[in-house]
C-alpha positions in Angstrom: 10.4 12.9 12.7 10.8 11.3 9.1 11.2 7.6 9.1 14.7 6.3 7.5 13.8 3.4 5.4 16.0 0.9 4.1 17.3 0.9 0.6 14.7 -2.3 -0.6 11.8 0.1 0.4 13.6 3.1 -1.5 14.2 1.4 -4.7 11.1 -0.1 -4.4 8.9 1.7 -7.3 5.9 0.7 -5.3 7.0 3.3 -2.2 4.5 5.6 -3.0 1.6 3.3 -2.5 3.1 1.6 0.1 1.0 1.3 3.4 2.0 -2.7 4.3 2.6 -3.6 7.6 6.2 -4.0 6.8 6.7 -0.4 6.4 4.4 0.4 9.2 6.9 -1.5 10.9 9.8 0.5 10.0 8.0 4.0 10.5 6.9 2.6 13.7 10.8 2.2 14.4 10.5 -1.6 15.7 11.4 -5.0 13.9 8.4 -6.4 14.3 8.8 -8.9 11.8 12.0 -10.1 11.8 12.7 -13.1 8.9 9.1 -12.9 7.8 9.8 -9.1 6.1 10.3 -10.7 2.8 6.8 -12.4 2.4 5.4 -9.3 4.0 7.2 -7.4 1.1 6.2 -9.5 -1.5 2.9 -9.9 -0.3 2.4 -5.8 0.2 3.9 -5.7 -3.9 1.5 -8.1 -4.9 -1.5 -6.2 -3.3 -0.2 -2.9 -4.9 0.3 -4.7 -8.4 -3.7 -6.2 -8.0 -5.1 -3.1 -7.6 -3.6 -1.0 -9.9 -4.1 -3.6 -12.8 -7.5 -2.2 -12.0 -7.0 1.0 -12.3 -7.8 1.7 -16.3 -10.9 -0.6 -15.5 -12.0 1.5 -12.8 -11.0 5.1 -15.0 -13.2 3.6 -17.7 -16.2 3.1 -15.5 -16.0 6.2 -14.0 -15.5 8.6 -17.2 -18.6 6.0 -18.0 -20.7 7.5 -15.1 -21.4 3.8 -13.8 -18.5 4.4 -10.7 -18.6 7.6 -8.4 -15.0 8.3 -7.6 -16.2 8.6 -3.9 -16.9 5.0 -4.3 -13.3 4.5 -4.4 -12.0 6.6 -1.3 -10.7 4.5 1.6 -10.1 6.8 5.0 -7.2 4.0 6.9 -7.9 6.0 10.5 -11.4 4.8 10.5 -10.8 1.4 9.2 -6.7 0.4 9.8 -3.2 1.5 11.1 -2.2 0.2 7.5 -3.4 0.7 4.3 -2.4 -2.5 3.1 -3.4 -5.1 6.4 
């Protein structure tokens, strides 16, 4: 079954990235966080916005050969339920 998610999180430009607990949350199908969505929002957009101000850092270190891209892969089953804790 496809999780519905509310309009914020489809507007959002950040949907795509998204693994916060909020949308765990709402894939998960419970309101598990009530009033404190909002900071869990903002604090899952501020996450995504850190690391991909990273990004043409971490592009130029690897075209460099100083960064194996493997360095970079993250598997969330072995580590977290969410991408973004």
């Amino acid at each position: 079954m496809k999780p519905s998610f509310p309009e914020r999180c489809i507007k959002c430009p950040y949907l795509k990235y998204c693994g916060g607990r909020c949308l765990y949350s709402i894939i998960e199908g419970a309101d598990l966080w009530g009033e404190s969505f909002d900071a869990l929002d903002d604090v899952t957009r501020r996450t995504i916005e850190a690391v991909l101000s990273a990004v043409p850092e971490l592009e130029s270190l690897i075209k460099s050969g100083r960064l194996e891209p493997s360095a970079l892969m993250y598997d969330p089953v072995l580590d977290s339920t969410e991408v973004i804790p």
